[in-house]
N, C-alpha and C positions, 0 to 999 in steps of 0.2 A: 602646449604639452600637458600642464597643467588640466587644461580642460577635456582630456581626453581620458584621465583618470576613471571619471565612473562607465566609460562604454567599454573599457576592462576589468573594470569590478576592483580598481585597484588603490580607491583611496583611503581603504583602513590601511594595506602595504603602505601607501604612503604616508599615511602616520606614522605608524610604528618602526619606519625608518626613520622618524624622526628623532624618535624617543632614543634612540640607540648611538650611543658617541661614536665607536666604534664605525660604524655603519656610515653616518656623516661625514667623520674623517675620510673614510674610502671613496665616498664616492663625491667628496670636495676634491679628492686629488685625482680622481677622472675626469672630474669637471676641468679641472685646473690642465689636463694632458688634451682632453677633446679643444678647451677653448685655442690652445697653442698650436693644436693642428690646424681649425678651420683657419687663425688668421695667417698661419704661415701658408696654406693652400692659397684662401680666397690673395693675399698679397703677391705670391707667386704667377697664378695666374694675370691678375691685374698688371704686372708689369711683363708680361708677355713671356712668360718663359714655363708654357704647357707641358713643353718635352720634361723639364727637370718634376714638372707636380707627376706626371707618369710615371719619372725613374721615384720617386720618391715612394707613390703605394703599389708598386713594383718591390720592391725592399720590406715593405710591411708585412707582408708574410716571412719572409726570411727572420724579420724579426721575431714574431711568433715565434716561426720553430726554434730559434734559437734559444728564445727565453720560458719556452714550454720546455726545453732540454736540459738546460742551466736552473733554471729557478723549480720546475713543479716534475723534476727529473723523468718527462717524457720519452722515451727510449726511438732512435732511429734505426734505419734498416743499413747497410753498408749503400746503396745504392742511393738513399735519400744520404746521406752524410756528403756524396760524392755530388751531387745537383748543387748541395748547399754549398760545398768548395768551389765548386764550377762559377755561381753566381757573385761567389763572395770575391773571386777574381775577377771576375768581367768587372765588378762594382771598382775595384780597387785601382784597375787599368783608367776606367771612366774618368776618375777623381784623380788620377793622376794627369790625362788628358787634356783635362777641363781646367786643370790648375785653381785646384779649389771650388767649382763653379759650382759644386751641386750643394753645398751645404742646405740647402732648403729642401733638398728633397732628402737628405738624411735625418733634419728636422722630424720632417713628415713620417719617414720610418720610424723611429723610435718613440714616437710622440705616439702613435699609433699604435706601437707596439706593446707598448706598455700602458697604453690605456685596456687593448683585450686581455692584458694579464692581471690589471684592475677589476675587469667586468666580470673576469672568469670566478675572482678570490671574491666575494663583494657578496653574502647573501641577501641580496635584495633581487625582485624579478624584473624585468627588461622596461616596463613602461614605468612603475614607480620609480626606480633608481635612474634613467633619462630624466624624467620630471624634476626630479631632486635636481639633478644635474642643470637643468636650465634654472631651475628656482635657484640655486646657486651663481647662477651668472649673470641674470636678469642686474643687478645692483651695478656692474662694473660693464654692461651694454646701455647701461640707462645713459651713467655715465657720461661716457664714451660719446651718446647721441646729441647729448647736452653741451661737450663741448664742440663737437663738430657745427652743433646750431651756435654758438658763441663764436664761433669762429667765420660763418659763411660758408663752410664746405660739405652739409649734411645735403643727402643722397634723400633722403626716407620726410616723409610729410605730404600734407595736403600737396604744396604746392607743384609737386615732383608726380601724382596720383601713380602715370606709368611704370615709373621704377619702383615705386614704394609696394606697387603691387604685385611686382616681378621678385624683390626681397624678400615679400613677405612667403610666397611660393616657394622660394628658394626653401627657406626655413623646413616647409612641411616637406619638400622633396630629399632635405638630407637629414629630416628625424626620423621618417618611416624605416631607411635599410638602417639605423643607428638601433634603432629599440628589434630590430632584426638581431642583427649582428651583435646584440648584448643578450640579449635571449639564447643567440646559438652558442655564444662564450660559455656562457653553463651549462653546457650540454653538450659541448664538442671538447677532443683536444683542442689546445692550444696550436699543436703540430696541424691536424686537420683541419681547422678553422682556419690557419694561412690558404689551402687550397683552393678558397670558395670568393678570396680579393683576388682573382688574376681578368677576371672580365675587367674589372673597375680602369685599372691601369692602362691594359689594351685598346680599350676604348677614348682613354683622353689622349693618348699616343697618337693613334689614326685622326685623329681630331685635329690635333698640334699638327702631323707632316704634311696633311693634306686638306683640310679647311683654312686651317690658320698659316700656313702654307711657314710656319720655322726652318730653318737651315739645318740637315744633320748631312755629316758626313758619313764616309766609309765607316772609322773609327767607330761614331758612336753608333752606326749599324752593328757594327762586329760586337760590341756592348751589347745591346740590345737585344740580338740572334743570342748570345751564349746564356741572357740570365732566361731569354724565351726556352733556350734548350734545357736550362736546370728544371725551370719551371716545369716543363712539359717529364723528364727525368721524375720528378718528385711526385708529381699527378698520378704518373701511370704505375709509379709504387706503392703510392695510396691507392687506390684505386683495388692494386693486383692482394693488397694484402684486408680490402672490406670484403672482397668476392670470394678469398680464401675460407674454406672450413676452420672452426673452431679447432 
């Protein structure tokens, strides 16, 4: 990430990010919200349970609007208020359902959530302040690699080449929509910035029911159909109210 600073012109921003406490603080505790997503996602997945990392940034928007309406007092429409209810019961049936089961995907929500209410408040611009953000993490991933080699169970090295090369991929395949999506934080609502995660989720959903072939029932269809109908509610109110006249 780092090295990507001068083909954006952005390592004086990354200095003088540096220099600013303020500024640090905020985006260590981005750091500190993105690192708790990726392991609670990459964990998630790893123990086979795709449908819940789908319900989880599925939610991630809901949090947005919620915390673009609560915290940065972003105003709803009656008809987006009603999507969000709609969703927040499917969510609540779910978790009743599941008897606890989703905790990781609520994880994911919130962790998520308040990372873009991070990125949004945070004046730094989207490739410096990722940067920071990995230069803040790099220390406790070193770590982390160090004891996994102490231990016999690291993934990543010479002798692994194919995974290690597959990881290292990984890496640049979820910084690019990252320094996206922290770039559109500053420049979108908070409320409209939820509408633009609904591919992400939809896509590791069909993934999970029919590559990975996970078990969902009726129930969690009926789940699934109501937060897809808030979602789809909430889209076409956004949507009806960019194409309206000032």
């Amino acid at each position: 990430m780092v090295l990507l600073l001068p083909l954006g012109g952005g390592v004086a921003d990354f200095r003088r990010a540096l220099r600013e406490h303020r500024v640090v603080g905020l985006i260590g505790l981005s750091a500190l919200l993105i690192g708790i997503n990726w392991l609670t996602y990459v964990s998630t997945i790893a123990d086979g349970h795709v449908l819940e990392a789908s319900l989880g940034y599925f939610l991630a928007p809901l949090a947005n609007v919620a915390l673009g309406r609560l915290v940065l007092g972003e105003r709803l429409t009656p008809l987006q208020m009603v999507a969000c209810g709609l969703a927040v019961g499917a969510v609540a049936a779910l978790a009743l359902g599941t008897e606890g089961e989703i905790w990781r995907a609520i994880v994911l929500a919130i962790s998520f959530g308040f990372y873009g209410l991070v990125r949004k408040t945070v004046r730094v611009e989207a490739l410096p302040g990722n940067a920071l953000e990995c230069f803040l993490l790099v220390p406790f991933a070193a770590a982390y690699l160090v004891w996994c080699a102490g231990r016999g169970s690291s993934h990543f090295g010479p002798a692994v080449p194919g995974i290690s090369t597959l990881l290292a991929l990984s890496g640049v395949i979820t910084a690019v929509p990252l320094i996206a999506f922290a770039a559109a934080a500053r420049r979108l609502k908070l409320s409209t910035l939820g509408l633009m995660q609904f591919v992400t989720p939809s896509m590791v959903f069909l993934l999970g029911a029919f590559v990975y072939g996970e078990p969902f029932g009726l129930a969690k269809l009926a789940c699934f159909a109501a937060i897809w109908t808030a979602l789809a509610l909430y889209a076409r109110e956004t949507l009806r109210l960019t194409r309206a006249p000032a």
